[in-house]
C-alpha positions as CSV (number, residue, x, y, z in Angstrom):
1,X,10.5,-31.8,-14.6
2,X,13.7,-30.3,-14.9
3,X,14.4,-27.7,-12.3
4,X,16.2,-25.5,-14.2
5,X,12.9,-24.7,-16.3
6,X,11.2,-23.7,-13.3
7,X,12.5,-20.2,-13.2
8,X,11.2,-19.8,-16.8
9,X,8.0,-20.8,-16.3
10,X,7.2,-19.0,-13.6
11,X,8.1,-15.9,-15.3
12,X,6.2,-17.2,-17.8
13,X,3.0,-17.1,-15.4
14,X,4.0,-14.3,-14.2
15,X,3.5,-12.6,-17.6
16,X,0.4,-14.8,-18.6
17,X,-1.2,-12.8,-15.2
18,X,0.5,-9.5,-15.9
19,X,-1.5,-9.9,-19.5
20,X,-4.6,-10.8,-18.3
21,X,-4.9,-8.4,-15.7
22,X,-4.2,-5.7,-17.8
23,X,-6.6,-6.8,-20.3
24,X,-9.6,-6.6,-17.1
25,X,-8.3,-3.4,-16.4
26,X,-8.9,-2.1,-20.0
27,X,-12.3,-3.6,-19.9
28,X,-13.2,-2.3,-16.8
29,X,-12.0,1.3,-17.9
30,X,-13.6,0.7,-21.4
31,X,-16.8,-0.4,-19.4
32,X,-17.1,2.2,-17.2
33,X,-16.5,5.3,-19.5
34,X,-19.5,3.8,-22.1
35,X,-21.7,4.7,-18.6
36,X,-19.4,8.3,-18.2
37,X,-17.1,7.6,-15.7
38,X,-13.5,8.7,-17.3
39,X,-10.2,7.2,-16.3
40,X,-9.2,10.7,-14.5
41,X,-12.2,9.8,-11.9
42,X,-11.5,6.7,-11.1
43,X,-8.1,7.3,-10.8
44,X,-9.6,10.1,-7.7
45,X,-11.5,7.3,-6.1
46,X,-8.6,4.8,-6.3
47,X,-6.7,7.8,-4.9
48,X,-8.8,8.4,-2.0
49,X,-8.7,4.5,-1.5
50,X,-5.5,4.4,-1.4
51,X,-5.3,7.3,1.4
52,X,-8.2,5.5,3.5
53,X,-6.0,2.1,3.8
54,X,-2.9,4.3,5.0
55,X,-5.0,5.9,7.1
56,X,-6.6,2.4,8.3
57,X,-3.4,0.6,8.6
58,X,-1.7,3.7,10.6
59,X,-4.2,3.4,13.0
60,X,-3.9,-0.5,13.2
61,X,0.2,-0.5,13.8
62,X,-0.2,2.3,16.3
63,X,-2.9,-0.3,17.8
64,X,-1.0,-3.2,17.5
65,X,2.3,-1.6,19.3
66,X,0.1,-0.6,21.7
67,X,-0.8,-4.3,22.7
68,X,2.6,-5.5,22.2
69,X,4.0,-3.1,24.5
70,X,1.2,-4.3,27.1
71,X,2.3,-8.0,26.6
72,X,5.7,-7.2,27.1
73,X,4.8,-5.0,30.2
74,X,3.0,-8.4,31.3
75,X,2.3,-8.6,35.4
76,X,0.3,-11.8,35.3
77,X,-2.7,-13.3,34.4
78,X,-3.3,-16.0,31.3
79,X,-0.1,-15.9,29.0
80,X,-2.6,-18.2,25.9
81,X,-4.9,-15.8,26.5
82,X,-2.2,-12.8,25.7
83,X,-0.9,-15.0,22.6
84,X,-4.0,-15.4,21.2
85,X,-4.8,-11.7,21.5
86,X,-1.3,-11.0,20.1
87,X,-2.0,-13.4,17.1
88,X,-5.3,-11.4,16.2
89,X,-3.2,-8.4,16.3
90,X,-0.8,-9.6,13.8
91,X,-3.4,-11.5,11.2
92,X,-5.2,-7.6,11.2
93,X,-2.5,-5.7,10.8
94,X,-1.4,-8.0,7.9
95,X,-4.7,-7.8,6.4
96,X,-4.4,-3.9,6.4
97,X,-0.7,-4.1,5.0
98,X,-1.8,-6.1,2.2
99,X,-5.2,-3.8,1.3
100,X,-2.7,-0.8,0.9
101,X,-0.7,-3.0,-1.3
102,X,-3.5,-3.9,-3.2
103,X,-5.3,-0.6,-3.2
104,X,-1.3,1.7,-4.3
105,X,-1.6,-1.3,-7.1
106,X,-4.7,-0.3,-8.5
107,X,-3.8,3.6,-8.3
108,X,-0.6,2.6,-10.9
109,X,-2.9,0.6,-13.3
110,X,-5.3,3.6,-14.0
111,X,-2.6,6.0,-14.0
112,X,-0.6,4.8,-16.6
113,X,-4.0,4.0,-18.5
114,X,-4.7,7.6,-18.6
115,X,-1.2,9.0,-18.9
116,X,-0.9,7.1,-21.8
117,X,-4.7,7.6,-23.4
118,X,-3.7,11.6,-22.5
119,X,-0.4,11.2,-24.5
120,X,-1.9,9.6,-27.8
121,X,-4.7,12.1,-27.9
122,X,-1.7,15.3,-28.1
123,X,-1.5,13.9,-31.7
124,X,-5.1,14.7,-32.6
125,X,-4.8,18.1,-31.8
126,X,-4.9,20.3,-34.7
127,X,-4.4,23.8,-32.4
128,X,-0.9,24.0,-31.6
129,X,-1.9,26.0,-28.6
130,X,-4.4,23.9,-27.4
131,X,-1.6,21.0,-27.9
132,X,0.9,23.0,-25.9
133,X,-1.8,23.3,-23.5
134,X,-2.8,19.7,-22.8
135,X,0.8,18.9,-23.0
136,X,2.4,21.0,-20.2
137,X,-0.9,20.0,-18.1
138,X,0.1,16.3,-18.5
139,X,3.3,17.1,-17.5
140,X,2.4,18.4,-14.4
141,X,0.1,15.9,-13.3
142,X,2.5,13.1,-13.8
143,X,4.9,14.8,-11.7
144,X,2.8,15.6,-8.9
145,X,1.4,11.7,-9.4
146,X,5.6,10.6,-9.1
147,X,5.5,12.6,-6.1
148,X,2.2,10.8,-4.7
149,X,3.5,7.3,-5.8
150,X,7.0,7.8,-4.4
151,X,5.3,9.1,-1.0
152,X,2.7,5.9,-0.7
153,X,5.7,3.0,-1.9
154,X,8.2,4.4,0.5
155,X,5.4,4.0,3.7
156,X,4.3,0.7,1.9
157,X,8.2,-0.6,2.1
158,X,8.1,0.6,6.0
159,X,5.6,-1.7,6.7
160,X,7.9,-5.4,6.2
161,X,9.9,-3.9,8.9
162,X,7.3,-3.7,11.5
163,X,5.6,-6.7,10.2
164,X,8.8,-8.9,10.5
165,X,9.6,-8.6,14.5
166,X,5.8,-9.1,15.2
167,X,5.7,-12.1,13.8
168,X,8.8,-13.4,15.4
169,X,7.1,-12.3,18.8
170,X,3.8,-14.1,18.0
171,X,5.9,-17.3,17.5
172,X,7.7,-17.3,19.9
173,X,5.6,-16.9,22.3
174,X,3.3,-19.8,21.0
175,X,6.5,-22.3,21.8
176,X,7.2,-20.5,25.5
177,X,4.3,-19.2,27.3
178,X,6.0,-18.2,30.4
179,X,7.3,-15.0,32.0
180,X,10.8,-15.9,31.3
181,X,9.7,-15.5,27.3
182,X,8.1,-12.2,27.9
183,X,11.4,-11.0,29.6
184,X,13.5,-12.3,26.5
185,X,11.4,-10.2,24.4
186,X,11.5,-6.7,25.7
187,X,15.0,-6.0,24.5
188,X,12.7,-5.9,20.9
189,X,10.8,-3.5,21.8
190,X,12.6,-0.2,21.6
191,X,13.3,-1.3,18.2
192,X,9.7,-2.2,17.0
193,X,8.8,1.1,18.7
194,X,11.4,3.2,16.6
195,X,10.2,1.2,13.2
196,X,6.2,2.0,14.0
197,X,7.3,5.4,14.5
198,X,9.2,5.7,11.2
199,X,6.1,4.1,9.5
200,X,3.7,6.4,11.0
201,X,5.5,9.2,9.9
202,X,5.7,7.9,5.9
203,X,2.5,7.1,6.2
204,X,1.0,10.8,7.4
205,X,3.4,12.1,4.7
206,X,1.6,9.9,2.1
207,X,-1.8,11.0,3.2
208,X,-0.7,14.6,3.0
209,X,0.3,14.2,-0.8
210,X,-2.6,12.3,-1.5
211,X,-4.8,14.7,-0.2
212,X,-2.7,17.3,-2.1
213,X,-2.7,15.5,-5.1
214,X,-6.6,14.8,-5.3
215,X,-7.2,18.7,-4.6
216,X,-5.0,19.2,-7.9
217,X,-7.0,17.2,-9.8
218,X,-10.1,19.2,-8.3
219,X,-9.0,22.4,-9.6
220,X,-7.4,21.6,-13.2
């Protein structure tokens, strides 16, 4: 095969999947509203999911920094032992970075199903106020959702960073189990230290607006 049709097909994949997720998505949303459950609730519960792996994954990292910092801190005893501990660490704190992926994902599918169900349905008005009505309350529920989404992507792209030195530590150590790796590696930790507590941070701030943002939706 010709290499320089690889990039073409790929994107072509890439769209075949886009498409046929979207089209499960539409059935699942067609599905679930034929037994009464509208697109405005389950975008609440995917919400509230979302928050829950935030507030999951916050606790893992803090966790995880936590046992790197007693690795690093190291006084004796079984260094495989500490690796293989260390290697746990990472593989669940990897798993809970890609749930919230997964879960901030599934909050931007049914939002822009009901944003644009909400917009098409301003035409079939035939009140002008009730329009107007509908309209400006559309309006403000996207933005407070651009605030929500903007808040949960920017602690999602805080995680790579932590992610990236863990996973050079794990490694290393597998290759050099002996105090002189454990004393190479502690120069990394003020900086792992600084990026968990930058993560933490986005991440509080992204529980905050979704909790803000499903109260909204609570009250309109």
């Amino acid at each position: 095969m010709n290499t320089a049709t690889l990039p073409r097909l790929l994107l072509a994949g890439l769209l075949a999947l886009s498409l046929l997720m979207t089209a499960c998505s539409t059935a699942e949303f067609a599905l679930k509203e034929k037994l009464g459950i509208h697109k405005r609730e389950i975008l609440v519960d995917r919400v509230e999911d979302a928050r829950d792996s935030q507030q999951e994954a916050k606790e893992q990292f803090a966790s995880a920094l936590e046992e790197f910092s007693a690795v690093l801190n190291f006084q004796g005893g079984t260094l495989e032992k500490k690796y293989k501990q260390l290697q746990a660490t990472l593989d669940r704190s990897e798993d809970r970075a890609n749930e919230v992926s997964s879960r901030i994902d599934k909050v931007e599918v049914v939002a822009e199903a009901l944003f644009d169900e909400w917009e098409d349905e301003l035409k079939l008005y035939s009140s002008d106020s009730l329009r107007r009505s509908s309209a400006t309350k559309l309006r403000d529920t996207r933005r407070h959702y651009d605030r929500l989404m903007a808040a949960m992507r920017r602690a999602e792209a805080k995680i790579e960073p932590v992610l990236r030195p863990l996973r050079d530590q794990v490694l290393y150590l597998k290759h050099n189990l002996n105090a002189q790796a454990i004393a190479s590696l502690q120069s990394e930790l003020g900086r792992v230290e600084g990026d968990v507590s930058t993560l933490l941070r986005e991440m509080e701030a992204a529980i905050r607006e979704a909790d803000a943002f499903i109260g909204r939706m609570a009250e309109e």
